[in-house]
C-alpha positions as CSV (number, residue, x, y, z in Angstrom):
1,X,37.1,54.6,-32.4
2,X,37.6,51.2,-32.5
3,X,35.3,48.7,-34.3
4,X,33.3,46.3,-31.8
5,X,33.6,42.5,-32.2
6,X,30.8,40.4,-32.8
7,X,30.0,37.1,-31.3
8,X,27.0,35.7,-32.9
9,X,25.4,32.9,-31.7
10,X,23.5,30.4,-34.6
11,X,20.9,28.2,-34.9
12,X,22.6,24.9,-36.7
13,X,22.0,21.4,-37.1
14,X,20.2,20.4,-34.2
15,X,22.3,22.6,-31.9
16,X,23.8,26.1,-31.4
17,X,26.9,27.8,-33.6
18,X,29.2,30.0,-32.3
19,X,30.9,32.8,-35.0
20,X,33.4,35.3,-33.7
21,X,33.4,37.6,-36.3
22,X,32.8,35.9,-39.3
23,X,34.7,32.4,-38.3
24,X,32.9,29.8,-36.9
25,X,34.4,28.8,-33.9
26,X,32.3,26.0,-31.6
27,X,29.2,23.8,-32.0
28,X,27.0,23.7,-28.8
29,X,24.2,21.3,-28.3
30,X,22.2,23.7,-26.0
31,X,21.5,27.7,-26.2
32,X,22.7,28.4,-22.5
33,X,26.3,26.8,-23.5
34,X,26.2,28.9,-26.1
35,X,25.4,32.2,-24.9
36,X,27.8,31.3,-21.4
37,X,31.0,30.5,-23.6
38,X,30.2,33.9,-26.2
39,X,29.9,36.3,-23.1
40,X,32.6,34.9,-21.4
41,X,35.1,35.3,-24.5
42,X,33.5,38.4,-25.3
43,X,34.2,39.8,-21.9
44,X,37.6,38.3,-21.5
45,X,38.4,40.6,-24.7
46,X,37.5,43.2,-23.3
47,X,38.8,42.9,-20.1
48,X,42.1,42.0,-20.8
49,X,42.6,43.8,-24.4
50,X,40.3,46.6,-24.2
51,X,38.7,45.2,-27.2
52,X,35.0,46.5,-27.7
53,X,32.5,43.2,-28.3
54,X,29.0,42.2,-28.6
55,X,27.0,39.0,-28.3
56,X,24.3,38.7,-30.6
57,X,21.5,36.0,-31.7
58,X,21.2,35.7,-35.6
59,X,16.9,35.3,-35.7
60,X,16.9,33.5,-38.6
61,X,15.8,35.7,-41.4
62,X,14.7,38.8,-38.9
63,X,17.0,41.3,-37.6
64,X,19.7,40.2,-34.5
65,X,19.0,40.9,-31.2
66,X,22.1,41.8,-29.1
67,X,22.3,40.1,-25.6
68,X,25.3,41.1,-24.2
69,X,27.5,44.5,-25.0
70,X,31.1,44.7,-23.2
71,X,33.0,48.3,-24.0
């Protein structure tokens, strides 16, 4: 089985990180921006690699919450 890929989306300096896997890859100044761009790379992946991902919020010192699955 292969391993799913993680987009997780950050809380950071006034705005919104985004990690893919364990890189940090783009700042966003709002949420929404965010979340669009991590699902759309998340289901790109998939889509056209057959790469299992996952977008997730990081809740700041409580468990993440997964809002989108693709795979």
């Amino acid at each position: 089985m292969q391993q799913r890929l993680m987009f997780t989306i950050v809380s950071a300096q006034s705005g919104w990180q985004l990690y893919e896997g364990d890189q940090g890859r783009q700042w966003f100044a709002t949420r929404g921006d965010a979340m669009e761009t991590a699902d759309l790379m998340a289901a790109s992946l998939h889509a056209h690699h057959g790469i299992p991902t996952a977008v997730v919020m990081d809740m700041a010192g409580c468990e993440s919450v997964m809002l989108m699955c693709h795979g």
